[in-house]
PyMOL Python script that loads the backbone (N, CA, C, O; Angstrom):
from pymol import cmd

cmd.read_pdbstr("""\
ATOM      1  N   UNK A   1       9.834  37.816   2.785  1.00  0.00           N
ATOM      2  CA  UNK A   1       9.420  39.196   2.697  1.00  0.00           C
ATOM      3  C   UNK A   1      10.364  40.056   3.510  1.00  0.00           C
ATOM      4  O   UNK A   1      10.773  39.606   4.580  1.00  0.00           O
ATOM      5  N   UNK A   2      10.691  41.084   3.157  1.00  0.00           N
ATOM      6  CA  UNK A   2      11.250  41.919   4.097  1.00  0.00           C
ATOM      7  C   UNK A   2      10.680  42.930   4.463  1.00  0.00           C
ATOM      8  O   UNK A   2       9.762  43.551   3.929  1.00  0.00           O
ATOM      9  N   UNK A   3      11.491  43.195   5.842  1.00  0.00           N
ATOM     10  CA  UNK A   3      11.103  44.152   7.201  1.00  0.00           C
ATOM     11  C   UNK A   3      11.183  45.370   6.300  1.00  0.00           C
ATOM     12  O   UNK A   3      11.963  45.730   5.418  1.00  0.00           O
ATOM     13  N   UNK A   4      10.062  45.881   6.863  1.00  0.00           N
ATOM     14  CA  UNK A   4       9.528  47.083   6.907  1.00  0.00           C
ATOM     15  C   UNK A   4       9.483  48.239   8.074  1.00  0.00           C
ATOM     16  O   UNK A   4       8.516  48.199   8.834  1.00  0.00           O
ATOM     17  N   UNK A   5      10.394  49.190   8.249  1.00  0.00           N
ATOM     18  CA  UNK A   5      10.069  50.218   9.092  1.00  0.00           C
ATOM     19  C   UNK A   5       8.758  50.956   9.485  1.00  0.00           C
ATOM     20  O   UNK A   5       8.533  51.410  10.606  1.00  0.00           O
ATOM     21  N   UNK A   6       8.051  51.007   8.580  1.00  0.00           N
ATOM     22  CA  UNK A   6       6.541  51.874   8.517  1.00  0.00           C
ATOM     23  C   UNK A   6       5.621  51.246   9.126  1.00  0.00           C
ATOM     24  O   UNK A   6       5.482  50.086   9.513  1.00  0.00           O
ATOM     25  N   UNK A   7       4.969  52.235   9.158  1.00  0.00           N
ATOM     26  CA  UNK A   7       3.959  51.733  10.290  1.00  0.00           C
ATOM     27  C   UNK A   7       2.613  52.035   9.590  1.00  0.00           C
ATOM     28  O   UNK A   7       2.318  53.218   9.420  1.00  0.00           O
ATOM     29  N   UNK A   8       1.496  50.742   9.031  1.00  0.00           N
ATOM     30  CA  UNK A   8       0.788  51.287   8.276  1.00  0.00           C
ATOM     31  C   UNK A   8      -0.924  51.001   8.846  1.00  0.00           C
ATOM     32  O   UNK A   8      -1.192  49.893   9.311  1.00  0.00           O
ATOM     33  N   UNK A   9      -1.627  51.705   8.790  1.00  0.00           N
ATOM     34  CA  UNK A   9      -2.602  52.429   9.067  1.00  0.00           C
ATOM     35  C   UNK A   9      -3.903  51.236   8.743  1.00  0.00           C
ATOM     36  O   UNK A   9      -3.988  50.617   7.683  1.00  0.00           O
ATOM     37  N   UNK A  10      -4.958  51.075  10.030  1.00  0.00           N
ATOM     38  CA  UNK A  10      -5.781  50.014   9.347  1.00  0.00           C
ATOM     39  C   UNK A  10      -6.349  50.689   7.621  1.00  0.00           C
ATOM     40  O   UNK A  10      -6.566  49.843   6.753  1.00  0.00           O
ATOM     41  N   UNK A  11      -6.566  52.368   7.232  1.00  0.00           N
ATOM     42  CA  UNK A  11      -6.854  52.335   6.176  1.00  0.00           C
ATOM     43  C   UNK A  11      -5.782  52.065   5.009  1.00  0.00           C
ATOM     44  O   UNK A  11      -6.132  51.668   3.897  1.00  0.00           O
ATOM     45  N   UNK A  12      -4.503  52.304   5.346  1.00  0.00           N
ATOM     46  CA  UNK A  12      -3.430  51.974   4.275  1.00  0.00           C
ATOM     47  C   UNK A  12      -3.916  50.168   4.321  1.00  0.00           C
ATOM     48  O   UNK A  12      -4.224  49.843   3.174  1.00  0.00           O
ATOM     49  N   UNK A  13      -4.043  49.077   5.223  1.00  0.00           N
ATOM     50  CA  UNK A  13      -4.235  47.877   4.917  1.00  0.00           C
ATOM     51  C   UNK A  13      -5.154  47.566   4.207  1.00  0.00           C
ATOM     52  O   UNK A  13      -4.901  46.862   3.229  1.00  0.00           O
ATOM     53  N   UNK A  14      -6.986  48.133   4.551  1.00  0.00           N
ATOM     54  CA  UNK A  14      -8.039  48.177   3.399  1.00  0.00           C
ATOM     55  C   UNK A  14      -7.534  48.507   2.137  1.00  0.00           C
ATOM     56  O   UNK A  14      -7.842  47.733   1.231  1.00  0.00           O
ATOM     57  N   UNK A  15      -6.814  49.493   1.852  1.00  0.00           N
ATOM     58  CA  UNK A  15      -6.450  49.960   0.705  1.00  0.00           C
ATOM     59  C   UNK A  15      -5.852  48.894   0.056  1.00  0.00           C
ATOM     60  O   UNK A  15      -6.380  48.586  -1.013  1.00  0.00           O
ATOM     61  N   UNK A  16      -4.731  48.139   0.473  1.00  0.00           N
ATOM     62  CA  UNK A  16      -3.913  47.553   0.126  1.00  0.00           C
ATOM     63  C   UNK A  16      -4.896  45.695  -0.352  1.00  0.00           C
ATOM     64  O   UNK A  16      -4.981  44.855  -1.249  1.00  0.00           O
ATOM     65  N   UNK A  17      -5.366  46.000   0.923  1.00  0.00           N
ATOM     66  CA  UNK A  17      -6.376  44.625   0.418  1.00  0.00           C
ATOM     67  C   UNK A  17      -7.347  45.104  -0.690  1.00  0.00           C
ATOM     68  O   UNK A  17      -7.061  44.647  -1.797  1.00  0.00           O
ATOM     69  N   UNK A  18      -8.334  45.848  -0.654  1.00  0.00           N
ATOM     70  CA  UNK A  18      -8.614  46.207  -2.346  1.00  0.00           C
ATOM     71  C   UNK A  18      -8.202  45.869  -3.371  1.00  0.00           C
ATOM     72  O   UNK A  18      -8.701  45.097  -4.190  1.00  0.00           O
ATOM     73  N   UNK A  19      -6.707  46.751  -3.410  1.00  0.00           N
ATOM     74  CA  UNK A  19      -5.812  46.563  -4.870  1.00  0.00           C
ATOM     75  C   UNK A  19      -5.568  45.047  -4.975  1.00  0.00           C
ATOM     76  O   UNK A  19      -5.334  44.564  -6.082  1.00  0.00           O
ATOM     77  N   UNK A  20      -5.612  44.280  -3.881  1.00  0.00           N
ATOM     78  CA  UNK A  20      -5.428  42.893  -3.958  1.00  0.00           C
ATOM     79  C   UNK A  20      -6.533  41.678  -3.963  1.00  0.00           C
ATOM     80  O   UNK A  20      -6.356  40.475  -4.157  1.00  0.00           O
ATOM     81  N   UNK A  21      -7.537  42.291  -3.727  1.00  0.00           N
ATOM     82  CA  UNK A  21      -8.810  41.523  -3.386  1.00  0.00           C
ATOM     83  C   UNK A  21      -9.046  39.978  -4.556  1.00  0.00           C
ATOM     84  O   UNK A  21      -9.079  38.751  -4.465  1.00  0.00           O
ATOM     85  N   UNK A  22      -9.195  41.356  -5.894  1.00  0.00           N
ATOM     86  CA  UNK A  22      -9.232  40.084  -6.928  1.00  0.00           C
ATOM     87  C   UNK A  22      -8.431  39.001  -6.912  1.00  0.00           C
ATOM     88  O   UNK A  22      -8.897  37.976  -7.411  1.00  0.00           O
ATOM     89  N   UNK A  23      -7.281  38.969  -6.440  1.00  0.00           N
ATOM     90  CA  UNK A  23      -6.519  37.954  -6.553  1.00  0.00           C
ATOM     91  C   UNK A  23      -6.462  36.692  -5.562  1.00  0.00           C
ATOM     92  O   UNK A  23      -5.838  35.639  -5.697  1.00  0.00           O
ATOM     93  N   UNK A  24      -7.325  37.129  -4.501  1.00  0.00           N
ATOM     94  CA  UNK A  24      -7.217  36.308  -2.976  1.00  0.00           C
ATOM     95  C   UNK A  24      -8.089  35.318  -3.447  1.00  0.00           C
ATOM     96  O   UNK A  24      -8.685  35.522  -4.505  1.00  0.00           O
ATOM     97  N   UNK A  25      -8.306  33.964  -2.636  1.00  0.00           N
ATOM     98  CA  UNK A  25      -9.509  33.078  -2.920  1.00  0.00           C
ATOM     99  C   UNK A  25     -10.770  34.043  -2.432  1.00  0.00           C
ATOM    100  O   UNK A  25     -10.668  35.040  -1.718  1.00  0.00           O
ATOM    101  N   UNK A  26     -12.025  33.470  -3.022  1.00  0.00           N
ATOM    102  CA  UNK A  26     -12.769  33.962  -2.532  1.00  0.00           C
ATOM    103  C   UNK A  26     -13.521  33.479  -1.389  1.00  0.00           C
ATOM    104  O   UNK A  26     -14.546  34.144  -1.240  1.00  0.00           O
ATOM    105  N   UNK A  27     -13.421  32.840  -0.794  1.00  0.00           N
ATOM    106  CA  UNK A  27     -13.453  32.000   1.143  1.00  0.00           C
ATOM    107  C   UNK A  27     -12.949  33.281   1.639  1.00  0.00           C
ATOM    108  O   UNK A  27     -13.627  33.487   2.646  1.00  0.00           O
ATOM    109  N   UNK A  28     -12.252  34.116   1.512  1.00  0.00           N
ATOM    110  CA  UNK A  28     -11.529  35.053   2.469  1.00  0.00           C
ATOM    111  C   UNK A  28     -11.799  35.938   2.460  1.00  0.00           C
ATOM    112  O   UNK A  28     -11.343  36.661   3.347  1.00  0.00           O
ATOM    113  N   UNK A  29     -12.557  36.412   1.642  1.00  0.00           N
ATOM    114  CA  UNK A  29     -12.971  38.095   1.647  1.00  0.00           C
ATOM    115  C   UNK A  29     -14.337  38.316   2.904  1.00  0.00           C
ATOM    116  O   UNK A  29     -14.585  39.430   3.364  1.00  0.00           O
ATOM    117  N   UNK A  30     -14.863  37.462   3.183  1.00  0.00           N
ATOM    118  CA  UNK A  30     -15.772  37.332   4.202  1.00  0.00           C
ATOM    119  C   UNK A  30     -14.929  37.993   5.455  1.00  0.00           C
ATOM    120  O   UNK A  30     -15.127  39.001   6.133  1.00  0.00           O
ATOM    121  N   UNK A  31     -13.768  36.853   5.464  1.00  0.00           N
ATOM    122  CA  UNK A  31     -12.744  36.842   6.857  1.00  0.00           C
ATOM    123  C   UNK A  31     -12.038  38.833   6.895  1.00  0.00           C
ATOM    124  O   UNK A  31     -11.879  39.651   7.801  1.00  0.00           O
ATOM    125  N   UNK A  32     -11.816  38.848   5.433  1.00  0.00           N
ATOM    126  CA  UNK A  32     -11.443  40.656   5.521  1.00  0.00           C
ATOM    127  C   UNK A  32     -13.070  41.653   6.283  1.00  0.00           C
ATOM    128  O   UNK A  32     -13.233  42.446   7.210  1.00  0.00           O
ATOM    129  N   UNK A  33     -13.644  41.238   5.610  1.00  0.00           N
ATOM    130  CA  UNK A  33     -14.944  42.555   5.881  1.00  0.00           C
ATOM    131  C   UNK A  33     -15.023  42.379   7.553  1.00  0.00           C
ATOM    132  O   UNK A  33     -15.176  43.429   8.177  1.00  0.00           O
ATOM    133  N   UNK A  34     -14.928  41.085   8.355  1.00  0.00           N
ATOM    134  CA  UNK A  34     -14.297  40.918   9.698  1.00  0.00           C
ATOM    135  C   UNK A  34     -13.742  41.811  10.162  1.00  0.00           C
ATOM    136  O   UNK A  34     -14.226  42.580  10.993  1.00  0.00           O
ATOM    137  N   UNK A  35     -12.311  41.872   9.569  1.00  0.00           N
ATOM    138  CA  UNK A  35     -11.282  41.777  10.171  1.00  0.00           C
ATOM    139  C   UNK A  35     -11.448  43.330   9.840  1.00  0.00           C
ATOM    140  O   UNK A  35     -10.929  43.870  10.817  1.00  0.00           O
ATOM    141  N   UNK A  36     -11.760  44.032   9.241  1.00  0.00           N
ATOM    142  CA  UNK A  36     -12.082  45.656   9.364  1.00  0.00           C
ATOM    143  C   UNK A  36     -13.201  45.981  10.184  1.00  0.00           C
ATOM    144  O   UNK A  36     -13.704  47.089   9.996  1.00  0.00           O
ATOM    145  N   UNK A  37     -13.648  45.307  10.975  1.00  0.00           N
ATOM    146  CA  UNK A  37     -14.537  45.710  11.844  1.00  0.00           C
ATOM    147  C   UNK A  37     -13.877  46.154  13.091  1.00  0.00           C
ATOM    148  O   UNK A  37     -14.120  47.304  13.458  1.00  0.00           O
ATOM    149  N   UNK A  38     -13.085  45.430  13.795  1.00  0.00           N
ATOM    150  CA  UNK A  38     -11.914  45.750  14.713  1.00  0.00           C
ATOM    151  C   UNK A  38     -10.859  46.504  14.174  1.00  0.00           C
ATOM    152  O   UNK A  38     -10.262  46.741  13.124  1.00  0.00           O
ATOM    153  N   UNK A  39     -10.921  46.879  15.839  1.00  0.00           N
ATOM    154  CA  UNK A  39      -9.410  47.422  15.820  1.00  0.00           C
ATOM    155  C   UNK A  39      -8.407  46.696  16.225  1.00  0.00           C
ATOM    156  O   UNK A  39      -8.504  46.208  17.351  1.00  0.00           O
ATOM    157  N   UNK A  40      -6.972  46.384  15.283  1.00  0.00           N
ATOM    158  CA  UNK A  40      -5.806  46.088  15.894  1.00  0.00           C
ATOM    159  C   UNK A  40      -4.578  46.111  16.044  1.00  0.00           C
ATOM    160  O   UNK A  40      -4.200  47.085  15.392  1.00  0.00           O
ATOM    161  N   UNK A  41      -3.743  45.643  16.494  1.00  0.00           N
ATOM    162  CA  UNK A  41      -2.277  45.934  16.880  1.00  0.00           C
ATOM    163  C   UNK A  41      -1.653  46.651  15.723  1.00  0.00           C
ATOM    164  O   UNK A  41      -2.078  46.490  14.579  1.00  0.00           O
ATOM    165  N   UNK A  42      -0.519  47.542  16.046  1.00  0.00           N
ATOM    166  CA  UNK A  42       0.024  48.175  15.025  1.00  0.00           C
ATOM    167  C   UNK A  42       1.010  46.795  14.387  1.00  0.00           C
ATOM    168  O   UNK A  42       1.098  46.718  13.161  1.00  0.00           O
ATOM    169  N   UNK A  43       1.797  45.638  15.330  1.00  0.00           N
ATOM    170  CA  UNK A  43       2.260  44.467  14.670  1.00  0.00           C
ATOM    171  C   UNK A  43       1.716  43.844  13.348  1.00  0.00           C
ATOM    172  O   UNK A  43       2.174  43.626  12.226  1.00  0.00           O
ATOM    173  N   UNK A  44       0.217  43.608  14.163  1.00  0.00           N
ATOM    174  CA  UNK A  44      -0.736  43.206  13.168  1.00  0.00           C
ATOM    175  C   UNK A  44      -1.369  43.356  11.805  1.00  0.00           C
ATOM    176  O   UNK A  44      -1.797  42.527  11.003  1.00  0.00           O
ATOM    177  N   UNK A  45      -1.275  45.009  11.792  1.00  0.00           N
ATOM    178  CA  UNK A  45      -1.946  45.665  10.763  1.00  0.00           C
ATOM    179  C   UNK A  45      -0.813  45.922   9.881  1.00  0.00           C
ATOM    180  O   UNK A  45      -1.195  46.476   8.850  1.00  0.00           O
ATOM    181  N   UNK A  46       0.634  45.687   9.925  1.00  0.00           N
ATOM    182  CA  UNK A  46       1.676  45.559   9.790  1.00  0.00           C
ATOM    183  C   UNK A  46       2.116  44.338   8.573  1.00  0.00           C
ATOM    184  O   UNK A  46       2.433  44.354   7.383  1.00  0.00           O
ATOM    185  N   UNK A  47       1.903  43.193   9.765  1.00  0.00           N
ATOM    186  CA  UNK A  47       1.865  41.915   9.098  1.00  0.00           C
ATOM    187  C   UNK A  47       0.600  41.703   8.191  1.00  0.00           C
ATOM    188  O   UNK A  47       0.896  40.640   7.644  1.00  0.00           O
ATOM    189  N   UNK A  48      -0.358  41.984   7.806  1.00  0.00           N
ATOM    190  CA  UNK A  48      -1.020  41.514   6.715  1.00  0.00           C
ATOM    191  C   UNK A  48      -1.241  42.669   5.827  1.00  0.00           C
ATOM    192  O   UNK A  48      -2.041  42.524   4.902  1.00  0.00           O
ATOM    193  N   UNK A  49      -0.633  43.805   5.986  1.00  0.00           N
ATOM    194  CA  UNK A  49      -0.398  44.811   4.886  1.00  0.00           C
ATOM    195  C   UNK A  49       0.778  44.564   3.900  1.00  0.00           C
ATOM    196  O   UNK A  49       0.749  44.960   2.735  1.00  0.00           O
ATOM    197  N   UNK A  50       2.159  43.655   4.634  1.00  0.00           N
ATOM    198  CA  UNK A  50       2.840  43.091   3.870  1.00  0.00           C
ATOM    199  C   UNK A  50       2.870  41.783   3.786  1.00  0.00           C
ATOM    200  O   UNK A  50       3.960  41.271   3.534  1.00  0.00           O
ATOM    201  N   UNK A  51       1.995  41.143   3.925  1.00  0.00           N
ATOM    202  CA  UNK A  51       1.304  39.958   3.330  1.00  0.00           C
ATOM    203  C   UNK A  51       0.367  39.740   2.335  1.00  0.00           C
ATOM    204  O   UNK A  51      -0.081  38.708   1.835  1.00  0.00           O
ATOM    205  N   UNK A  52       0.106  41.221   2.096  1.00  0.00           N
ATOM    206  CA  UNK A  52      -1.111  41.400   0.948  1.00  0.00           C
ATOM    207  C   UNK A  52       0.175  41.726   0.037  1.00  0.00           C
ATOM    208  O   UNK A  52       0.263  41.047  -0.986  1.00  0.00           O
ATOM    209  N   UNK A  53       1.289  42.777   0.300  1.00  0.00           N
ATOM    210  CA  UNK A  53       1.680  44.125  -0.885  1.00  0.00           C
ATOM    211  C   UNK A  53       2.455  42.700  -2.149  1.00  0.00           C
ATOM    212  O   UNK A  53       3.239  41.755  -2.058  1.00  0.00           O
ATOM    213  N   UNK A  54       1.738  43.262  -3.060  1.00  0.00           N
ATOM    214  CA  UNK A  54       2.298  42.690  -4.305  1.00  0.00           C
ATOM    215  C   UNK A  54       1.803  40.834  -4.233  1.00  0.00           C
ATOM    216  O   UNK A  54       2.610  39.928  -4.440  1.00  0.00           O
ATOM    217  N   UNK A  55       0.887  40.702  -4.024  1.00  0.00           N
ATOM    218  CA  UNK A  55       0.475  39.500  -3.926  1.00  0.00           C
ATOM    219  C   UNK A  55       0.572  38.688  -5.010  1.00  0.00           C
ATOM    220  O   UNK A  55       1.195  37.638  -5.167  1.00  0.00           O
ATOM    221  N   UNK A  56      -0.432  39.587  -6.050  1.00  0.00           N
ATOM    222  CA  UNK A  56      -0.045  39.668  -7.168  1.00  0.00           C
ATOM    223  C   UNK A  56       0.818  38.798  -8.270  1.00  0.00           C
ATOM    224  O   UNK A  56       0.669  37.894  -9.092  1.00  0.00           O
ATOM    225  N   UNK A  57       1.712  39.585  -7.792  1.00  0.00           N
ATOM    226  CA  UNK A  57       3.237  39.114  -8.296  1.00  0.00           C
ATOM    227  C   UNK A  57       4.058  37.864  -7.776  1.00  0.00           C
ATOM    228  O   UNK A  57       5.015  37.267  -8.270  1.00  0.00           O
ATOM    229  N   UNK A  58       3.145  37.629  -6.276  1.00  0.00           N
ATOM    230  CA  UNK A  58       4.280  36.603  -6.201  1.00  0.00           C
ATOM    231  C   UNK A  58       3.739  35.317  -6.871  1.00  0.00           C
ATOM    232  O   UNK A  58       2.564  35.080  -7.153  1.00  0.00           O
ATOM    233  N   UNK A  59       4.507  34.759  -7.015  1.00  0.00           N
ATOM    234  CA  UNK A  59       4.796  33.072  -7.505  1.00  0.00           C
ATOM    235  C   UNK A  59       3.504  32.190  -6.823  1.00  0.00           C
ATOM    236  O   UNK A  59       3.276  32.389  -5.629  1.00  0.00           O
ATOM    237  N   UNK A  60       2.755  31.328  -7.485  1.00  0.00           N
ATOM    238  CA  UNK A  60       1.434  30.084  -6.820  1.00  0.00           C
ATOM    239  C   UNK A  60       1.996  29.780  -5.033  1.00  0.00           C
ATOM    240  O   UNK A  60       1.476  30.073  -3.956  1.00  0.00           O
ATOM    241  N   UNK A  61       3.073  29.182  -5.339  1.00  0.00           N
ATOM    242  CA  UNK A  61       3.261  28.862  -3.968  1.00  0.00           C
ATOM    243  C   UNK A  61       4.080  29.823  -2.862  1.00  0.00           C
ATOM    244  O   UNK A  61       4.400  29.299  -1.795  1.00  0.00           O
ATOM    245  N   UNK A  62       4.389  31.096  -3.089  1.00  0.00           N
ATOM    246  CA  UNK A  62       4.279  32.435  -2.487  1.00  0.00           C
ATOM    247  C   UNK A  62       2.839  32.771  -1.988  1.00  0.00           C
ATOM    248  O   UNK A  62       2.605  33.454  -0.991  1.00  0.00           O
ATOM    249  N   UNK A  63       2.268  32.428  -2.486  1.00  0.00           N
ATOM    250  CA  UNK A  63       0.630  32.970  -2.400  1.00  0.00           C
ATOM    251  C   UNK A  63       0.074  31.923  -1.749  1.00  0.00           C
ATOM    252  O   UNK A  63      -0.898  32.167  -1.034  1.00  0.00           O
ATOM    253  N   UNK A  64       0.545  30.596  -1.850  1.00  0.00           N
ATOM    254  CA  UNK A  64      -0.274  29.810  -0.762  1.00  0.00           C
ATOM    255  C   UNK A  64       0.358  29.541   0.848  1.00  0.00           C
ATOM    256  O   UNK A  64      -0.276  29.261   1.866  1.00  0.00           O
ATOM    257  N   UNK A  65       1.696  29.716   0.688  1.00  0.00           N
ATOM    258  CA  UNK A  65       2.154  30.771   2.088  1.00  0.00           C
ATOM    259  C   UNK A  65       1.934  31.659   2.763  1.00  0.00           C
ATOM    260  O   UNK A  65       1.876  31.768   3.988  1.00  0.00           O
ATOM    261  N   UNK A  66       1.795  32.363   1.934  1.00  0.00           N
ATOM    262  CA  UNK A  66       0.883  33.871   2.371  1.00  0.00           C
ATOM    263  C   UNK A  66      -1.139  33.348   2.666  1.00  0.00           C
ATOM    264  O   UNK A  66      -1.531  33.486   3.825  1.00  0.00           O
ATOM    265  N   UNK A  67      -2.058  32.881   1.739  1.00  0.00           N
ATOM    266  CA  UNK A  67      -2.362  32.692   2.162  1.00  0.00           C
ATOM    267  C   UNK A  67      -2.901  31.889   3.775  1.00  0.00           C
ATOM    268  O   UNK A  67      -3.750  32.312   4.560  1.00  0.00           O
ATOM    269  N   UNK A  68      -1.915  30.405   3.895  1.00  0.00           N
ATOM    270  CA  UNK A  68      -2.117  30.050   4.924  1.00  0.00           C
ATOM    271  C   UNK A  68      -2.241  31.382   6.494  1.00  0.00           C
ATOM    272  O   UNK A  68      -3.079  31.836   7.274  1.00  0.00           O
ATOM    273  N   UNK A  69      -1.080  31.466   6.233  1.00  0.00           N
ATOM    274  CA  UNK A  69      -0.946  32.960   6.814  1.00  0.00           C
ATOM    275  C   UNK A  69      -2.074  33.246   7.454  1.00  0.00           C
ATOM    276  O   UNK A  69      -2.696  32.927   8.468  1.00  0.00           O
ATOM    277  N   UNK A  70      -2.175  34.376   5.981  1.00  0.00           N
ATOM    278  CA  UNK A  70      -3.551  35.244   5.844  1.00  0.00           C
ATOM    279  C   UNK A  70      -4.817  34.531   6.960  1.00  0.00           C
ATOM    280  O   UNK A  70      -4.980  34.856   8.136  1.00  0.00           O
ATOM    281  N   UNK A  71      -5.536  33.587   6.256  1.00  0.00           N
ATOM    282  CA  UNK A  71      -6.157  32.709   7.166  1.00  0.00           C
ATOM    283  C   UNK A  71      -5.950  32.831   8.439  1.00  0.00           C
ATOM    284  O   UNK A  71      -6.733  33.608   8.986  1.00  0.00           O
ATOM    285  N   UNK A  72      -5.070  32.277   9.199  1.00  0.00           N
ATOM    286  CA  UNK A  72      -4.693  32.216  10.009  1.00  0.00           C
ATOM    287  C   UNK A  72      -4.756  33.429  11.382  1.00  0.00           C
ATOM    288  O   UNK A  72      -5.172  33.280  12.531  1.00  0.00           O
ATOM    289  N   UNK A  73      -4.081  34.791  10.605  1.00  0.00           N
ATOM    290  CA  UNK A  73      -4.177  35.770  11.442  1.00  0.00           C
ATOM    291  C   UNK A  73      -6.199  36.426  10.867  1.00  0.00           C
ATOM    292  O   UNK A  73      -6.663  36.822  11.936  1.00  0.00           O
ATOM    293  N   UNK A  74      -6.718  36.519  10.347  1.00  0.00           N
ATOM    294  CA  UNK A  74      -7.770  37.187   9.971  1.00  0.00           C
ATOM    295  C   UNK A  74      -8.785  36.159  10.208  1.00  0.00           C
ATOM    296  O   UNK A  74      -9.930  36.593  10.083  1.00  0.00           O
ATOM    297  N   UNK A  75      -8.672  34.673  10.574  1.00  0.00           N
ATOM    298  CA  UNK A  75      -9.743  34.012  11.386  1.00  0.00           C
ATOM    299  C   UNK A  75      -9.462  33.906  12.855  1.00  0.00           C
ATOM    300  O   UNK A  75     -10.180  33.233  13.594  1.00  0.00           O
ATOM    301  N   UNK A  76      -8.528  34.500  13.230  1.00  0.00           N
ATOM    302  CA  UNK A  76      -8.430  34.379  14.601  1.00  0.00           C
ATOM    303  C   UNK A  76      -8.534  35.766  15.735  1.00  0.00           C
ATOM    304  O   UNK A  76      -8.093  35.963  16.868  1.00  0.00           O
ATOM    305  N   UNK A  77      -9.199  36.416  14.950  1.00  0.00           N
ATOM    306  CA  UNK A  77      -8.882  38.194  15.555  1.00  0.00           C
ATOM    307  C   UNK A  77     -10.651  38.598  15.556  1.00  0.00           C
ATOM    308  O   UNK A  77     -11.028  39.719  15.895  1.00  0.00           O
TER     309      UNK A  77
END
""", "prot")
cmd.dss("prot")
cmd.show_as("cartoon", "prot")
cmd.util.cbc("prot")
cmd.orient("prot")
């Protein structure tokens, strides 16, 4: 994935998880409604806004990278 200058907003990340929701397993959407309860790091909200963008699109095992990921930062916060 590449670096991103912007700095995006816990609502630009909801947003972004939305447009992406359908596509995530569904084990994880629990871990999102979480993870919008807090507040956190601008790093953070960073990294799984472009871990969501275009999820979509990427390739099975793009997406199970990203998921591990995903997991990872949104069960531990």
């Amino acid at each position: 994935m590449s670096e991103c200058k912007l700095d995006h907003s816990q609502e630009d990340v909801k947003s972004k998880y939305e447009s992406q929701a359908a596509f995530l397993p569904e084990d994880m959407k629990p871990l999102f409604n979480q993870f919008f309860e807090k507040e956190h790091t601008q790093d953070l909200l960073n990294e799984v806004f472009h871990l969501l963008k275009k999820y979509d699109l990427a390739t099975a095992e793009e997406q199970n990278e990203r998921n591990n990921r995903l997991y990872l930062v949104v069960k531990n916060v």
